[in-house]
C-alpha positions as CSV (number, residue, x, y, z in Angstrom):
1,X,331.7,68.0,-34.5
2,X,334.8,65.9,-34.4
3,X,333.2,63.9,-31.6
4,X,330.1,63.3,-33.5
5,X,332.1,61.7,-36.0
6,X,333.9,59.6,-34.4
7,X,330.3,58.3,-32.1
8,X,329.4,57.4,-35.9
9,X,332.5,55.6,-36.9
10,X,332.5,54.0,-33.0
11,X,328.8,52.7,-33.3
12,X,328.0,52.0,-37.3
13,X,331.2,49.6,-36.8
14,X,329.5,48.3,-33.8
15,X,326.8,47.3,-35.9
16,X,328.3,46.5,-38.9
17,X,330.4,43.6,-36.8
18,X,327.4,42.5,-34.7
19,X,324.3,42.4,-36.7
20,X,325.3,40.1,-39.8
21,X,326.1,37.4,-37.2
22,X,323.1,37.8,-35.5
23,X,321.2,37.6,-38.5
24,X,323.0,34.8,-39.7
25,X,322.4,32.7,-36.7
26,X,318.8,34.1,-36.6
27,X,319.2,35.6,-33.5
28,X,315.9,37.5,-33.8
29,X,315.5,38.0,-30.0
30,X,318.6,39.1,-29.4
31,X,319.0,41.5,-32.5
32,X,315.8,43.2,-31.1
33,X,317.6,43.8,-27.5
34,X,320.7,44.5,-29.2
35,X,319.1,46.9,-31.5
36,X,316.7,48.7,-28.6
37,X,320.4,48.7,-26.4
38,X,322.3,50.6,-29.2
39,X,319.5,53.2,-29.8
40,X,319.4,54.0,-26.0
41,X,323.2,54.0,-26.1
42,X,323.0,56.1,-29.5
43,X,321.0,58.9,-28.2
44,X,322.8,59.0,-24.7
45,X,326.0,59.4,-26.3
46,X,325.1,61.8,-29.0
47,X,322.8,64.0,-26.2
48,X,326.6,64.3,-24.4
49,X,328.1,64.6,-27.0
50,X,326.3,68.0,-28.2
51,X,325.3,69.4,-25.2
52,X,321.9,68.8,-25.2
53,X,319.7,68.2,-21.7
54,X,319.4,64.0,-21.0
55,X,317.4,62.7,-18.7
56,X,318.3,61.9,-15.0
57,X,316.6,59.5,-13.1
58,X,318.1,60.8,-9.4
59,X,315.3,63.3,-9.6
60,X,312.3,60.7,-9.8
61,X,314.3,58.3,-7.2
62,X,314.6,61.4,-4.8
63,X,311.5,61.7,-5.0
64,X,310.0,58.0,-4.1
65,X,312.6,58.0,-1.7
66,X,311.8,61.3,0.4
67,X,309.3,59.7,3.0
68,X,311.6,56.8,3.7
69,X,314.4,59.6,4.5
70,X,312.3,61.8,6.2
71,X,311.4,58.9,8.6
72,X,314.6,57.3,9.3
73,X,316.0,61.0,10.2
74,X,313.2,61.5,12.4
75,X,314.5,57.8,14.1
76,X,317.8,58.6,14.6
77,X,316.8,62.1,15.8
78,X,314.8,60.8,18.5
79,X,317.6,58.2,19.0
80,X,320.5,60.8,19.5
81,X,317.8,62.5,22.1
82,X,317.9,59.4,24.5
């Protein structure tokens, strides 16, 4: 739980020192990314942080990926056969 604290203190003073400037300057645009960025950070970090199943985009990757593979092994097998 220790960790989950500190993730707290670490991101609330994130925000407290970035958002007042960007509201100030009327950043709008980038507080929306920099808001969306911290959430995505947020729930990565606090997913880590207690364990719980994040999501792992190898598998989907692997998986668009697979015919290309398939096809250059068959190349270089038929290569290695000349």
């Amino acid at each position: 739980m220790l960790t989950v604290a500190a993730l707290i203190v670490f991101f609330g003073g994130v925000i407290a020192l970035q958002v007042p400037v960007l509201i100030k300057k009327q950043m709008y645009r980038d507080l929306t990314v920099f808001s969306l960025l911290m959430l995505l950070g947020m729930v990565y970090s606090f997913s880590l942080a207690l364990d719980l199943p994040t999501f792992n985009p190898i598998r989907y990757l692997e998986s668009i990926f697979a015919p290309a593979t398939g096809f250059v092994d068959n190349m270089l097998s038929d290569m290695e056969r000349l």
